[in-house]
N, C-alpha and C positions, 0 to 999 in steps of 0.2 A: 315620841320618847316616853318611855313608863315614865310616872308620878314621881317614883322613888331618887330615880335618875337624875329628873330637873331638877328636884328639890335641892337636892345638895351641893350640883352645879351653880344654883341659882345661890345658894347659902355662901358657898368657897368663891364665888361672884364679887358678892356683896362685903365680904371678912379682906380681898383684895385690898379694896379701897376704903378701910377700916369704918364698916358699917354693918351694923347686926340687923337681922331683920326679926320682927314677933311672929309668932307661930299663925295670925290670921292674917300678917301680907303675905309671907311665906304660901299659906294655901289659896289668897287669892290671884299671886302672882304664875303660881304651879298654872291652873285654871285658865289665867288669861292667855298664855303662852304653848297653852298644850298642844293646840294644831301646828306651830309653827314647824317648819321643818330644820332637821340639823344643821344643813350646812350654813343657815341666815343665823340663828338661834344665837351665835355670842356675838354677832352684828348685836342683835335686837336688844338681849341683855347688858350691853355696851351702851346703846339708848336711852335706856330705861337707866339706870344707875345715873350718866349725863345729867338728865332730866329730873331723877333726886336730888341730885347735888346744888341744881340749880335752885332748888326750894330753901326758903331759912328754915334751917334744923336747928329743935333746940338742944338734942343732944344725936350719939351714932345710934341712938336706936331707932329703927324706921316703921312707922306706924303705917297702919293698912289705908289710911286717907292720902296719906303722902306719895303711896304707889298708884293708888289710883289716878291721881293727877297726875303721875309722871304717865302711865299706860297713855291715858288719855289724851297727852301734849303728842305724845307720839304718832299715835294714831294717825290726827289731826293732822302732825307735819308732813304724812304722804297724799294726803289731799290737797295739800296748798300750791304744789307745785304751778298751774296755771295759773293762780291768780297772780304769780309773785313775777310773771316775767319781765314786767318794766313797773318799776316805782320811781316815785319823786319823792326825795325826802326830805322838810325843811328841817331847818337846825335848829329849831325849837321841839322836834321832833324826837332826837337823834338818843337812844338811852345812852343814860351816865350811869360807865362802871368807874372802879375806885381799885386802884392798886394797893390790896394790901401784903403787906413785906412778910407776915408771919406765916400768912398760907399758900406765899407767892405765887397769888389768883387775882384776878380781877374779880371783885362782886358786884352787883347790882346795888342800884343804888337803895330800891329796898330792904335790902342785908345788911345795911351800915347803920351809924346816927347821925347821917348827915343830911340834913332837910331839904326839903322839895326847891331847885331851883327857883329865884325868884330872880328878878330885873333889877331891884333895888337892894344890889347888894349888901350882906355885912361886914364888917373888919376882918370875918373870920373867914370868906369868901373871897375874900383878898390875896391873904397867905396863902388859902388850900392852893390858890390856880399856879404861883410857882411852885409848891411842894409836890404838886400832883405832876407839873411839867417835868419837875427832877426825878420824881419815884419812876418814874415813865423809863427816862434816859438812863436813870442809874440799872435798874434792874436788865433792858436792854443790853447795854453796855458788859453788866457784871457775866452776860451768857455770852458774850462773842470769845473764838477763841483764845486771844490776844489775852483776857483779860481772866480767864477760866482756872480756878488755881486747879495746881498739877495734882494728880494722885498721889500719893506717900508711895506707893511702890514703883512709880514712873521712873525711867532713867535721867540720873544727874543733870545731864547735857540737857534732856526738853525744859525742864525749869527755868532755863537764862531766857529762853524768848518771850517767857509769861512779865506782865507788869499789874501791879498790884495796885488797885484804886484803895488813895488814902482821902481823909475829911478834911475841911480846914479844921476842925477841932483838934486835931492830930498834930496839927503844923502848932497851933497857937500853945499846945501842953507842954512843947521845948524851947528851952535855953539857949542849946547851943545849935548848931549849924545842921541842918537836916538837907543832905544830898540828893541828888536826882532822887524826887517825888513824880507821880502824878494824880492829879486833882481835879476830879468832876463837879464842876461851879460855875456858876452866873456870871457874868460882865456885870459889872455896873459901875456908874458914878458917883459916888457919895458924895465928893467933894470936887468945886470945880476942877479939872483939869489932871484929877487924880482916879486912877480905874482900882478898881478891888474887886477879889472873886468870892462869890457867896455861895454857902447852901444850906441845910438848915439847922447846921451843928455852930455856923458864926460866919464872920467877914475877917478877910485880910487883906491886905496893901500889895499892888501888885506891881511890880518894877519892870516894864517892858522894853526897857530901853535895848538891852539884849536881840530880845524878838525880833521887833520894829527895825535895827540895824540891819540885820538879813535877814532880807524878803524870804528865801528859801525856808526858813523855819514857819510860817503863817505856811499850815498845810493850804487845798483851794476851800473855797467857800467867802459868806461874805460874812464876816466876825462886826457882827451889830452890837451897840452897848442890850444888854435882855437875853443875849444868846448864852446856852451852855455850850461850852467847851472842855475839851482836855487840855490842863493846863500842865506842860511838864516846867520843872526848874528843879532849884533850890532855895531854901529858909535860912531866911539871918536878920535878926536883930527887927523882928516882926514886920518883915516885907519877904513877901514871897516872889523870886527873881527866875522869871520865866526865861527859856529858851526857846521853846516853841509852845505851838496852838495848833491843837488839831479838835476837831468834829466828832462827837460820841458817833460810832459807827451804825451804819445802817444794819437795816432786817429785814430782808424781803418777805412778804406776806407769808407764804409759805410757811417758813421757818416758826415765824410766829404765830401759827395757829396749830403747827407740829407741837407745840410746847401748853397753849391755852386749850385746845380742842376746836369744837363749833360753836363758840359763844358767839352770836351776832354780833359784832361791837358796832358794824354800818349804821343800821338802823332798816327799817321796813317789816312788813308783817309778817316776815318769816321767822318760827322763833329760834333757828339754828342755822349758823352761815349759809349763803347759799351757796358758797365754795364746795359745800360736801354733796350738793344734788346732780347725780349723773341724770337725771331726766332734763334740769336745764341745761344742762352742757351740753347735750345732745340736741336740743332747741335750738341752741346756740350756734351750734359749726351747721347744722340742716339751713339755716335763715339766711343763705348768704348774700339776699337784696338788703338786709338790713342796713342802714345809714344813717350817720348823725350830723349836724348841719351845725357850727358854731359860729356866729358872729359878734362881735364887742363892740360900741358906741353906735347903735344902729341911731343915726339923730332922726327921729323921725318926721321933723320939722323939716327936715333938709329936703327940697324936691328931687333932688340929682342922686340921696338916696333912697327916695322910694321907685323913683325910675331904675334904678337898679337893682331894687328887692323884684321890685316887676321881672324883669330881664329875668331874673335866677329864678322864679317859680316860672316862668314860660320855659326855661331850660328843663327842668326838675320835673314840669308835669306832664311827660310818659311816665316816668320812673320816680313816683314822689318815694321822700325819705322816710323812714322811720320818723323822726322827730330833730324839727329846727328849733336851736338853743340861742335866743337873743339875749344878751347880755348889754345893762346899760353904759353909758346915759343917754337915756331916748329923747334929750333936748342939746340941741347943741347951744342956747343961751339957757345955763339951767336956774337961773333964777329972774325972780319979778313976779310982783299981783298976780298976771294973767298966766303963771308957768303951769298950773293943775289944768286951767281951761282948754290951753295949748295942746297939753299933753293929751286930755279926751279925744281933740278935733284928730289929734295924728294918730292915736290910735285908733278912729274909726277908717282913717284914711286906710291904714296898714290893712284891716279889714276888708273892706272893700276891697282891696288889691288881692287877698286870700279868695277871697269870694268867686273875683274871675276866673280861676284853673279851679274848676269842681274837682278832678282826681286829688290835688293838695288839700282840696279844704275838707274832700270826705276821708282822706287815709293818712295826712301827716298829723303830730301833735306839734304845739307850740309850747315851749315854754320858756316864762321871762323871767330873768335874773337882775334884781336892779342894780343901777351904778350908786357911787360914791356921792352924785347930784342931783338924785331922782327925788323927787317930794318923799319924806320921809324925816323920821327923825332923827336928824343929826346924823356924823360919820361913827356910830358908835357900831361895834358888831358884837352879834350877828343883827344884819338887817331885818326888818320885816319886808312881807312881800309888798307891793303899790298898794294903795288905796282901793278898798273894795268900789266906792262911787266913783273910781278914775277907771277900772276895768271893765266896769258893769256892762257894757257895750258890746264894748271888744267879745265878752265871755258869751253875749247872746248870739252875737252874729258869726263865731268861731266855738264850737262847743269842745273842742279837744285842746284847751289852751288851760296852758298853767300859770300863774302869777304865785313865785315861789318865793324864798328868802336866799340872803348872801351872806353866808355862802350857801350852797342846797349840796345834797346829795344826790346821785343820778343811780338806780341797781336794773342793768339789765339783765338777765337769765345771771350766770355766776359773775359775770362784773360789774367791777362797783368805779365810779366814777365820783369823782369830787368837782365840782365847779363854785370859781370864786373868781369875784369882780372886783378888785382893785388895782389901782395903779403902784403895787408894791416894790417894783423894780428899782427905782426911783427914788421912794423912801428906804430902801434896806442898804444903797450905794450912801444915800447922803449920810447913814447915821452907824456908818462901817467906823471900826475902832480902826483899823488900817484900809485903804484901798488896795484891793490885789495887784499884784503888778507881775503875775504869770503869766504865762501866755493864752491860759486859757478864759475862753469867749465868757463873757458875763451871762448868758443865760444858765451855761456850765454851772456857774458857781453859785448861781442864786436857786439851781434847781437844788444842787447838791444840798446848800443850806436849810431848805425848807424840809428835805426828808429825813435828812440829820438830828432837825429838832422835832420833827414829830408836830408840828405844828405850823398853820399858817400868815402865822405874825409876829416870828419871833422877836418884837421889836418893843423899847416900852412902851409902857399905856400911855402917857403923854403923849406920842408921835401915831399911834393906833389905838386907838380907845376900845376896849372889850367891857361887855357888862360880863362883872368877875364872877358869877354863880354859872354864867352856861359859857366860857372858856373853853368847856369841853368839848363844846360844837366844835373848835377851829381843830379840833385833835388830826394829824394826818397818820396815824396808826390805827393800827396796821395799815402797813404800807396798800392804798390801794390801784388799782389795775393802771388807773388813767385820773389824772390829775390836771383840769386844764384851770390857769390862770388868765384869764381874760385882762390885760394889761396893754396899754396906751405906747407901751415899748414895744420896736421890730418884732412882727411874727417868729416864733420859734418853734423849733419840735427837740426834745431831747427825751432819751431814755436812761434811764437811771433806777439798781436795784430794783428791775423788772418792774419799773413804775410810766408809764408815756406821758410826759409832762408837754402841754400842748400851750401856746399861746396863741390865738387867733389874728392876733393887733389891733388898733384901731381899722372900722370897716373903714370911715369916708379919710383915715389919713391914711394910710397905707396902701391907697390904691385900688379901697372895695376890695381888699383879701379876707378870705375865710378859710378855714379848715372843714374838713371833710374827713368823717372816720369812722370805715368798716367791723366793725365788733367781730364778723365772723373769723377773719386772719388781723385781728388788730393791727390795721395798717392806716396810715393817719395822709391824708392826699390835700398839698396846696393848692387854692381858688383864689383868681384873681378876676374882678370884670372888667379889668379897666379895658379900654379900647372898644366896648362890647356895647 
């Protein structure tokens, strides 16, 4: 394309998305771009802008450094494609963006002033992690149709099916009787025996006796005190008098990167989703021996379960997997003096058993997710991975093993995987503001709960202890591919808002069952050894 041509395409480009460029990016944007051919040409200009935007600008004018780095990130992301097709990511890893309301963007956390994660949290690190949990749900929430105000020139009639999110600060400004509301806010207990909903305009008194009466008004899910909800009622006389409780709606991934673009929000070294790369997708449906192995409380002390780790690698080794995910606690007595010395001795054991079927030990990876009782500090999350001097072993006599954190991230080719070890089933039933009494099955309601809030512990910090500066690890948004909960409760499989939410169970209680799941037609296959 002549000189003349780009320029001004590139100019009315750039004036789009209200940014000026200087007369020397301008000519060295022309320059970098000249060979491209037309039909890729407002792909690549669509990149490159992306790639500005991502930089802190101090104003819309774009300097010739700024384009440079953007060319350059570009470039760069068509090379990466190989390296990126399996990553492990811990949660201490995972970047933090920040919802803000004014440029309804998520930024990095370099673009804000909000300080570099630290473990030892502030007061102020406290508040952000509900505020950011609500910015999360409200802004969610304010795009689903339900909630979408009407056009001014829309017809009469569509306006009655729309409902309009108001604040508690809205409730608490009136006097008099304020009728069917709805209100996107917190559970919580301020005072024994009494629930009020928050958010971050104030707190009110919530009267559920209504609700609580019929069952049918508690939509499903599992309503824990910490969870936001849509709280419908009426205000009188400062208590807010609910009628029902429903769950901020979900967003399937999709949707929501239709709307953000290709920010990575995952994490891994790709610097743009890898949703948008057809070279891994193509990777991906080509690979179809690909396989992933999940199992939960491997005790590895136990002999009757390493006799049956054995069993499954003599099965597995014609056709070793992708990568086996053990998930803790690798002790079934997890405490005492000798619980870390223990732990070495069976992890070399587990070794040595890797060791005998050389196809697993040259072509599977391993990696370990610890449990709730593994040596570590305390139940606080995110965990750390084990002890570098507990693995040390294991890592030399097995070189493709990972010792990650919990929760960790899994990205293969375009899917991204979550895995997380706890026994949450369990704590979200006992600390439910009402027990469900629908018909439908408790993993239903606990899956629905957790994609609802966008997170994996909607529970207080009393009952799940989070360090409050990296909260943002447990983020489960965008919704991704596959979500497995490694949890002490019946194996499950459910799908939910195109999410595969997988439970593997206890391996030694449940019968030595594990799960087994194809990436290439994402199909998730029950294993049991027992009898074997």
């Amino acid at each position: 394309m002549e000189p003349e041509r780009l320029r001004r395409r590139l100019g009315s480009a750039f004036r789009l998305r209200g940014l000026l460029l200087r007369a020397d990016a301008l000519k060295y944007l022309t320059e970098a771009l000249q060979s491209i051919n037309e039909v890729e040409l407002d792909d690549v200009i669509e990149n490159v802008i992306d790639a500005v935007e991502k930089q802190p600008l101090s104003s819309n004018m774009i300097e010739q450094s700024t384009v440079e780095a953007a060319v350059q990130e570009c470039s760069q992301a068509s090379d990466e494609t190989i390296e990126n097709v399996f990553n492990i990511i811990g949660a201490f890893d995972i970047p933090r963006y920040i919802y803000n309301s004014e440029r309804k963007k998520f930024l990095p956390l370099s673009m804000t002033n909000f300080p570099v994660p630290n473990l030892f949290g502030t007061a102020r690190d406290k508040a952000e992690l509900f505020r950011e949990r609500y910015s999360i749900l409200q802004q969610r929430t304010h795009r689903h149709e339900l909630f979408t105000p009407s056009a001014v020139v829309a017809h009469p009639d569509d306006g009655r099916s729309k409902f309009q999110l108001k604040t508690v600060e809205t409730l608490l400004g009136n006097t008099a009787k304020v009728g069917e509301v709805i209100v996107l806010g917190m559970i919580t207990q301020l005072k024994e025996g009494k629930f009020f909903l928050e958010d971050p305009t104030g707190v009110v008194q919530l009267d559920l006796s209504k609700a609580i009466s019929f069952f049918c008004d508690f939509h499903s899910g599992l309503y824990t005190e910490s969870c936001f909800v849509l709280a419908e009622g009426w205000y009188e006389d400062e208590v807010f008098h609910v009628n029902a409780f429903g769950f901020p709606p979900t967003e399937p991934s999709a949707t929501t990167r239709a709307f953000y673009g290709n920010v990575n929000f995952f994490g891994g070294p790709s610097s743009a989703s890898v949703k948008a790369s057809a070279k891994l997708k193509q990777l991906e449906d080509e690979n179809e021996d690909a396989m992933f192995v999940f199992l939960s409380d491997v005790w590895l002390d136990q002999a009757e379960v390493l006799e049956k780790l054995h069993t499954m690698f003599s099965g597995y080794s014609s056709a070793p997997p992708t990568c086996f995910f053990f998930c803790g606690n690798f002790s079934s007595a997890p405490y005492g003096k000798n619980q870390i010395q223990s732990l070495k001795g069976s992890l070399k054991a587990l070794a040595d058993i890797i060791c005998e079927h050389p196809s697993i030990h040259k072509s599977s990876r391993f990696v370990f997710v610890p449990g709730p009782e593994d040596p570590g500090p305390g139940s606080i999350l995110p965990r750390p991975p084990l002890a570098e001097n507990i693995t040390q072993e294991f890592r030399q006599l097995v070189p493709f093993s990972v010792f990650t954190t919990n929760p960790c991230r899994i990205q293969y080719c375009t899917q991204e995987i979550i895995i997380f070890r706890e026994d949450l089933v369990n704590k979200m039933c006992r600390n439910c503001v009402r027990f469900p009494s629908s018909n439908m099955d408790i993993p239903n309601h606990f899956v629905k709960t957790i994609l609802s809030q966008g997170h994996l512990t909607p529970l207080p910090l009393y009952v799940s202890p989070v360090y409050w500066a990296y909260d943002y690890s447990l983020r489960v948004y965008p919704v991704p591919d596959m979500l497995v909960i490694a949890d002490k409760y019946d194996p499950f499989t459910v799908t939910n808002t195109d999410c595969l939410c997988i439970n593997p169970g206890s391996f030694p209680r449940s019968g030595f069952s594990f799960k087994v799941f194809y990436p290439s037609n994402k199909t998730v296959e029950d294993s049991k050894l027992q009898g074997l």
